[in-house]
C-alpha positions in Angstrom: 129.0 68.3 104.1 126.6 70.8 105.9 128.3 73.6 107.8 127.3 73.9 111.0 125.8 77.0 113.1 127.5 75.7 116.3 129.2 79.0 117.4 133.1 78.3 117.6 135.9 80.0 119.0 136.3 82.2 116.2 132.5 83.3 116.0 131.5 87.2 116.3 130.4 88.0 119.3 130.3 84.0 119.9 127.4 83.5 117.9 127.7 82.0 114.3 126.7 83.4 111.6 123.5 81.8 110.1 122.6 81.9 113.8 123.0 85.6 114.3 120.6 85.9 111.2 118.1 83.8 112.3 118.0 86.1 115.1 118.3 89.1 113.7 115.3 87.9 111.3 113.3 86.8 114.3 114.5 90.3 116.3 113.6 92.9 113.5 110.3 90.7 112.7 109.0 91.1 116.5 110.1 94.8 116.3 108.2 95.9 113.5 104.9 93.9 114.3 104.7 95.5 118.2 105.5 99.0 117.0 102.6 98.4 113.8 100.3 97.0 116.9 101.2 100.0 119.3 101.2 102.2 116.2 97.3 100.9 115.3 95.8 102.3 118.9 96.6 106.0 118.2 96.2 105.9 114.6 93.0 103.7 114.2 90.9 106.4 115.6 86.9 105.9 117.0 84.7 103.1 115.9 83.1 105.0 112.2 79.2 103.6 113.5 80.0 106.0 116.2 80.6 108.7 114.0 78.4 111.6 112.8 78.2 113.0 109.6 81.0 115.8 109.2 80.0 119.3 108.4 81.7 120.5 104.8 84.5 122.1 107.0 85.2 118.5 108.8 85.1 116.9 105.5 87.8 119.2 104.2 90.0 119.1 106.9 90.4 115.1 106.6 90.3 115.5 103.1 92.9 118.0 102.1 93.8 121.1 104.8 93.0 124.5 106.1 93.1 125.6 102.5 90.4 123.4 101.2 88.0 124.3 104.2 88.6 127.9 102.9 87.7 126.9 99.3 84.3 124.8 100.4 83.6 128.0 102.6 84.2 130.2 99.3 81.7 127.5 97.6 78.9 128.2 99.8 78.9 132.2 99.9 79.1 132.4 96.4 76.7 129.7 95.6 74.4 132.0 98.1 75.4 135.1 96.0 77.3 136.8 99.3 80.7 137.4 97.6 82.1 137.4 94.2 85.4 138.3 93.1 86.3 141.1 91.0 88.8 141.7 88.5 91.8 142.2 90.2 91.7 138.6 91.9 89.9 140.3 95.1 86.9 139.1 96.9 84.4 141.6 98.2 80.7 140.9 99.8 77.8 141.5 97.8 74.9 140.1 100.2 74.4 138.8 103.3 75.6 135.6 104.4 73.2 132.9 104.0 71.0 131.1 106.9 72.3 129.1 109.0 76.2 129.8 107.7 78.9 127.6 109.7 81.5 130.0 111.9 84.4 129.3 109.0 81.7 131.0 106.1 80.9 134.0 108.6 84.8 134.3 109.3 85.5 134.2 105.6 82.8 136.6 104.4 84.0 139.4 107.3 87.6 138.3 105.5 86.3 139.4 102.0 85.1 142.6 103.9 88.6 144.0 103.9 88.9 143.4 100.0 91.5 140.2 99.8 92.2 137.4 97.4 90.7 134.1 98.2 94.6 133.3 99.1 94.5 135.8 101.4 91.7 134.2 103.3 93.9 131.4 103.9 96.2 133.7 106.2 93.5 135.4 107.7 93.5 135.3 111.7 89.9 134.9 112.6 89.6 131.9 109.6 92.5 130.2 110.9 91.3 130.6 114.7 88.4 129.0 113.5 90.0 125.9 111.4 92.5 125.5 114.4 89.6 125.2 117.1 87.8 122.8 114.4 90.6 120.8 114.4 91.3 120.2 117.7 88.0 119.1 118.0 88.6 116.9 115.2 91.3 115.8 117.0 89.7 115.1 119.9 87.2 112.9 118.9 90.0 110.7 116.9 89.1 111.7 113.2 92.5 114.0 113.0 95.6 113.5 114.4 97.7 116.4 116.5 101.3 117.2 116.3 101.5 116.1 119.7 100.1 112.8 118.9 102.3 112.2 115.2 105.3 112.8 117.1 104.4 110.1 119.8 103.7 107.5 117.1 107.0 108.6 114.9 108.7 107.7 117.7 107.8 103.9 117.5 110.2 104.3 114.6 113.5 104.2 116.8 112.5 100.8 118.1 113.2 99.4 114.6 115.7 101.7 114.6 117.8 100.5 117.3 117.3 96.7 115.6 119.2 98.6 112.5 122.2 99.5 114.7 122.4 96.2 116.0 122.9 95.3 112.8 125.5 97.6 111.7 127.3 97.0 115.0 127.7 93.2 113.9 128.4 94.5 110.5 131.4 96.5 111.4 132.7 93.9 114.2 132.5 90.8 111.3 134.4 92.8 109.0 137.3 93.1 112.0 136.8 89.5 112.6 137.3 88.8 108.9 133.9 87.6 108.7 131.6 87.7 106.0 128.5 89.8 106.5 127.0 89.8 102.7 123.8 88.4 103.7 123.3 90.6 106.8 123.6 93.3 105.0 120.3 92.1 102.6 118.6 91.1 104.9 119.4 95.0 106.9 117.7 96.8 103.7 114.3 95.8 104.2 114.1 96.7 107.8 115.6 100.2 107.1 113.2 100.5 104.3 110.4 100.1 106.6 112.3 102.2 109.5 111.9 104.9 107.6 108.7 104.4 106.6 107.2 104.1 110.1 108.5 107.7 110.5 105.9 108.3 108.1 102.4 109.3 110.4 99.1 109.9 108.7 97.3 113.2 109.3 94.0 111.5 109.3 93.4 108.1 111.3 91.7 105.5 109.6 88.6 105.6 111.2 88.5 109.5 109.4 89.4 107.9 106.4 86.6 105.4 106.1 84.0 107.8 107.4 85.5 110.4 104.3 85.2 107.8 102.2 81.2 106.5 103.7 80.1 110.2 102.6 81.2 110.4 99.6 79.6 107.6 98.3 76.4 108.9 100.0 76.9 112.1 98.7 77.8 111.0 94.8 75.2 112.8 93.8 77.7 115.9 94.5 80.3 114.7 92.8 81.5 117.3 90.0 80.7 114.9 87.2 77.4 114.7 87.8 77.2 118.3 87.8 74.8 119.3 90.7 73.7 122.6 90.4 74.1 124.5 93.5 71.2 126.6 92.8 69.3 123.3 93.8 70.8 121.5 96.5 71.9 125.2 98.1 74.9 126.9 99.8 76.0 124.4 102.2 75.8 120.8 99.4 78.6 123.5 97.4 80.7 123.9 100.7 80.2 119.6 101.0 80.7 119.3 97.4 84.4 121.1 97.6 84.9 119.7 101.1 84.5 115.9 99.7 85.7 116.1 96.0 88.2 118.7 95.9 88.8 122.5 94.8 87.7 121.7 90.9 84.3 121.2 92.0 84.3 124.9 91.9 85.5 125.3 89.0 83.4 123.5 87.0 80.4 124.5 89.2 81.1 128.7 88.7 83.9 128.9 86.1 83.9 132.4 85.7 84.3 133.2 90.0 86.8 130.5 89.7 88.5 132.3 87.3 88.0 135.6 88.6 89.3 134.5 91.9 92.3 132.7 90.3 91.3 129.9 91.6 93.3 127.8 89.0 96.2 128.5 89.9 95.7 128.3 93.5 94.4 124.3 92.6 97.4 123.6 91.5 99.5 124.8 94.7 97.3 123.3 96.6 97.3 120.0 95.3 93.5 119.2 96.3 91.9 120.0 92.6 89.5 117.0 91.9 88.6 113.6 93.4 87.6 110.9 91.2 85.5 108.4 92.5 87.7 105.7 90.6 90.2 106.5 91.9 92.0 104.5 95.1 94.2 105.7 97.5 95.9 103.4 99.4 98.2 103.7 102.4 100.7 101.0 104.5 104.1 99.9 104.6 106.2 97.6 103.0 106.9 95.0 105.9 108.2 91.9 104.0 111.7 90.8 104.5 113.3 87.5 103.3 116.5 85.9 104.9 118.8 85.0 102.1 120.0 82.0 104.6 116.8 79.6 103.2 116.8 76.7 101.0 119.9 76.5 98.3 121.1 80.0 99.7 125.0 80.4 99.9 124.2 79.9 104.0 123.7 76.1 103.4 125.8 73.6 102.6 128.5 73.8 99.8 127.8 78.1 99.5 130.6 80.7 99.2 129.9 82.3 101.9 132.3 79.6 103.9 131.3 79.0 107.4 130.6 82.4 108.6 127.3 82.2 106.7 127.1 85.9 105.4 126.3 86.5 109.0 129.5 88.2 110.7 
């Protein structure tokens, strides 16, 4: 005999329990797809036709941070013979900058004036008043996303939220109704999984992503395993070169500044060392949930879950 979901006198909240799932399936479902859809229009960024090619600065900043930019930067005045690094770890300037050097490479190479390590660039005022006006541009135009902005979109996470504490309320009010709530709590898991990782905001949108990923391919020539020589393609294809493919583009381009400079171990704090082309990175959430009330499920007919349906 099928049990049915007619709510009776004894029913949580007066609702039975495969009928509360149902739902609560159909409640955390609608959640999750409005906050993704409201979450898309300040995350999807401008239209990439629309887009202009980034400068090797831009192209670090989506790629990896302020750190990187400094690195591409460091590319371009030592593939122009400006700085080099001595001994000691310290960077000091050899030449003049080269023609037509972006602010960050002028900001840098007055940095390396006052004899400091290419980490110490990294804290340096005038290079990060640079990178921080850089990057509100960025943001501006939709490529990067502020603080102001990730913390409006995080917040999309409490609607999903809130469908979790309905949950536990019913939880916690079957248990005192001597309900049982086995299959409510399955089908919670999912939706706290993906709760949590809607608090999870991207530092690039995807429109910056796509337009990273249109110049590298059009740049491959730069890649570090096809080792370009910067002597040839010239200060600022180094700075792109870095800005695009990561920090070990220097290091196999100049070993022995690299070295000098300690740039090794400064890849591996960093965590922005080498791109490979084969590589895929791939981004998204986990939205997939699946009520345990379906088909042969102890919800139906004959299941030992009893009349409360799992559901409270």
């Amino acid at each position: 005999m099928r049990t049915s979901i007619v709510a009776g006198p004894g029913d949580t909240w007066g609702i039975a329990g495969p009928q509360f799932l149902w739902l609560y399936f159909g409640l955390a479902a609608l959640a999750i797809v409005a906050v993704l859809i409201w979450r898309r229009s300040y995350t999807g960024g401008p239209s990439v036709r629309k887009g202009h090619a980034l400068t090797s600065t831009q192209a670090a900043l989506l790629n990896g941070d302020r750190r990187l930019a400094v690195y591409s930067s460091l590319a371009a005045l030592r593939a122009a013979g400006a700085i080099e690094s001595d001994s000691r770890g310290y960077l000091k300037q050899v030449n003049h900058p080269p023609t037509g050097a972006s602010e960050l490479d002028r900001a840098v190479y007055a940095a390396a004036g006052r004899e400091i390590t290419a980490r110490g660039a990294q804290n340096d005022r005038l290079v990060n008043n640079v990178l921080a006006r850089t990057e509100a541009e960025m943001a501006r135009e939709g490529w990067l996303l502020d603080d102001n902005t990730r913390r409006t979109v995080r917040m999309g996470a409490l609607v999903v939220f809130a469908v979790v504490a309905l949950g536990v309320i019913r939880v916690f009010a079957g248990i005192g109704n001597n309900k049982p709530v086995t299959n409510l709590i399955l089908l919670m898991i999912p939706v706290i999984v993906v709760a949590f990782l809607l608090l999870n905001v991207p530092r690039v949108s995807a429109s910056g992503k796509r337009l990273l990923n249109t110049m590298r391919r059009e740049s491959h020539h730069l890649h570090p395993r096809q080792s370009p020589a910067w002597s040839t393609y010239g200060p600022q294809a180094a700075a792109l070169s870095v800005g695009l493919f990561g920090v070990g583009a220097i290091w196999l381009a100049d070993p022995s500044f690299a070295e000098a400079a300690e740039l090794q171990r400064n890849i591996a704090q960093t965590g922005t060392g080498y791109y490979s082309s084969d590589s895929s990175g791939s981004s998204g959430s986990s939205g997939s949930s699946s009520s345990s009330c379906s088909g042969g499920s102890s919800c139906g007919g004959g299941g030992g879950c009893g009349g409360g349906g799992c559901g409270g």
